[in-house]
C-alpha positions as CSV (number, residue, x, y, z in Angstrom):
1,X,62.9,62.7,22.2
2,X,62.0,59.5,21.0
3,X,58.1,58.4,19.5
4,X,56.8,57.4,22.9
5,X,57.7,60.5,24.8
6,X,56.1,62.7,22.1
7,X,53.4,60.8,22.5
8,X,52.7,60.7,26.3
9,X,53.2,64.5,25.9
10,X,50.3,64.3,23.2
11,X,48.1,62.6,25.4
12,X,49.0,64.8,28.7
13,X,47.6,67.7,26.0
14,X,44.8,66.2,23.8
15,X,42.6,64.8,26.8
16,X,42.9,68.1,28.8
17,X,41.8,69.5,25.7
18,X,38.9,66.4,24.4
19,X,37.6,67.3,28.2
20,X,37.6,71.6,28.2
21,X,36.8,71.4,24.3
22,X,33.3,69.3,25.7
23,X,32.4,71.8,28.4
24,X,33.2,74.9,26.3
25,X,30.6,73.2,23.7
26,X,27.8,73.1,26.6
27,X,28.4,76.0,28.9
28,X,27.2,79.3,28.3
29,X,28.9,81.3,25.8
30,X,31.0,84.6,26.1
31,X,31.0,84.5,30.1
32,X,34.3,84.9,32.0
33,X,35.0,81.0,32.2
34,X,34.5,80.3,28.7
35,X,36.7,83.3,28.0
36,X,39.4,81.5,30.3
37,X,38.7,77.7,29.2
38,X,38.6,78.8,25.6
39,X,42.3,80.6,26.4
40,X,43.3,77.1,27.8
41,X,41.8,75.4,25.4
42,X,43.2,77.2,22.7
43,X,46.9,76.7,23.8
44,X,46.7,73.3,24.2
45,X,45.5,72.4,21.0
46,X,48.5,74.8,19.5
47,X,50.6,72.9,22.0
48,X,49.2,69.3,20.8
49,X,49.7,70.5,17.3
50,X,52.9,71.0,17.3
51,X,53.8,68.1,18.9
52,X,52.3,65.9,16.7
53,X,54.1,67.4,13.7
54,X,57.5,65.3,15.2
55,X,55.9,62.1,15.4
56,X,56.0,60.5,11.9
57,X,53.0,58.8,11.0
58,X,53.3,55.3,11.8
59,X,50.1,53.7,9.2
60,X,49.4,54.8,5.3
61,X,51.5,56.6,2.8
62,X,54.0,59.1,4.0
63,X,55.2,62.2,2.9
64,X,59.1,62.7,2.7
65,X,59.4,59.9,5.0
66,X,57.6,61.3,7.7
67,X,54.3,63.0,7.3
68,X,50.9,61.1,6.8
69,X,47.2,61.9,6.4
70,X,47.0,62.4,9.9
71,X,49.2,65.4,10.1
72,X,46.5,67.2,8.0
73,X,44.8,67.7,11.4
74,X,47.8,69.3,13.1
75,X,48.1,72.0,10.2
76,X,44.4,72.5,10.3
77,X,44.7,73.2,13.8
78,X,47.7,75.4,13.7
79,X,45.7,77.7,11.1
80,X,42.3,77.7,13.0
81,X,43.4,78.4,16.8
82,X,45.1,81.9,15.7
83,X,42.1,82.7,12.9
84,X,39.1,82.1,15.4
85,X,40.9,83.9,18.2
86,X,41.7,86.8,15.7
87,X,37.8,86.7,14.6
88,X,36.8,86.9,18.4
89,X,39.0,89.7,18.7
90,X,37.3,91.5,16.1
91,X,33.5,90.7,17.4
92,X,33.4,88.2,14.4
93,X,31.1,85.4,17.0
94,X,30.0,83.9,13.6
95,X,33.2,83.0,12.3
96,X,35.0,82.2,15.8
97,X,31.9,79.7,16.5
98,X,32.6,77.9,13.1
99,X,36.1,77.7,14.0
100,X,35.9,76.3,16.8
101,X,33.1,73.9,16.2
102,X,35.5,72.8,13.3
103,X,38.5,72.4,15.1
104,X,36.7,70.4,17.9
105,X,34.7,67.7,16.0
106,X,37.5,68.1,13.1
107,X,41.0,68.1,15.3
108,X,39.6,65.9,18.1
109,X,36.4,63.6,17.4
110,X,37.8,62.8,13.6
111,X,41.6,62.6,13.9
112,X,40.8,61.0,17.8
113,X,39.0,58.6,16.0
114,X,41.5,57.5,13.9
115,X,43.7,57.4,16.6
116,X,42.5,53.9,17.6
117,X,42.3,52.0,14.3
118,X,44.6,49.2,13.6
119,X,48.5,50.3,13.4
120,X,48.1,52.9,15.6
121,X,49.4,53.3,19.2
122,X,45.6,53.7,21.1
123,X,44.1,50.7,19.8
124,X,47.1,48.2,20.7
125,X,46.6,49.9,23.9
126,X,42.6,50.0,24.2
127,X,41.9,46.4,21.9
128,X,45.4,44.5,22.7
């Protein structure tokens, strides 16, 4: 599969999951749809994670060849999804909140926006 394929893929998961990850922040908490989004939601990032880990970062130092600062996202997202839902499980709300509130301003807002400076695939497509 070659970069741009892996990346459409990215973006048919991320946006689904930028747009869910926004409602889930405003709706009520702990009510049957934001059990069901949150499921959603939740797969899709794990989905969007691993993806991301075969695209080699294309700006910045790498990592055997491959890996950049941006991949620190995907493997922070790969820990949190499981450890959240595993503190829901267990009536930990606290620590599920955190989680979440991490993953969604850490995994989306931060690494999205460095997803459109210069080098990168979003801003040739967004600023030419």
């Amino acid at each position: 599969m070659n970069y741009f394929d892996l990346m459409s893929l990215h973006l048919a998961t991320v946006i689904p999951s930028f747009i869910i990850g926004t409602v889930l922040l405003i709706i009520k908490k702990g009510t049957k749809i934001h059990k069901i989004f949150g499921r959603v939601y939740m797969i899709l990032m794990l989905i969007t994670a691993m993806i991301t880990l075969f695209m080699p970062a294309q700006v910045g130092p790498t990592l055997m060849n491959h890996f950049g600062w941006i991949h620190s996202f995907s493997f922070l997202t790969i820990y949190t999804v499981p450890t959240a839902y595993l503190a829901i499980k267990k009536g930990n709300v606290k620590s599920h909140k955190r989680k979440m509130i991490l993953l969604y301003f850490g995994a989306i807002i931060i690494a999205g926006g460095f997803t459109f400076m210069p080098g990168r695939y979003l801003h040739s497509v967004f600023f030419g």
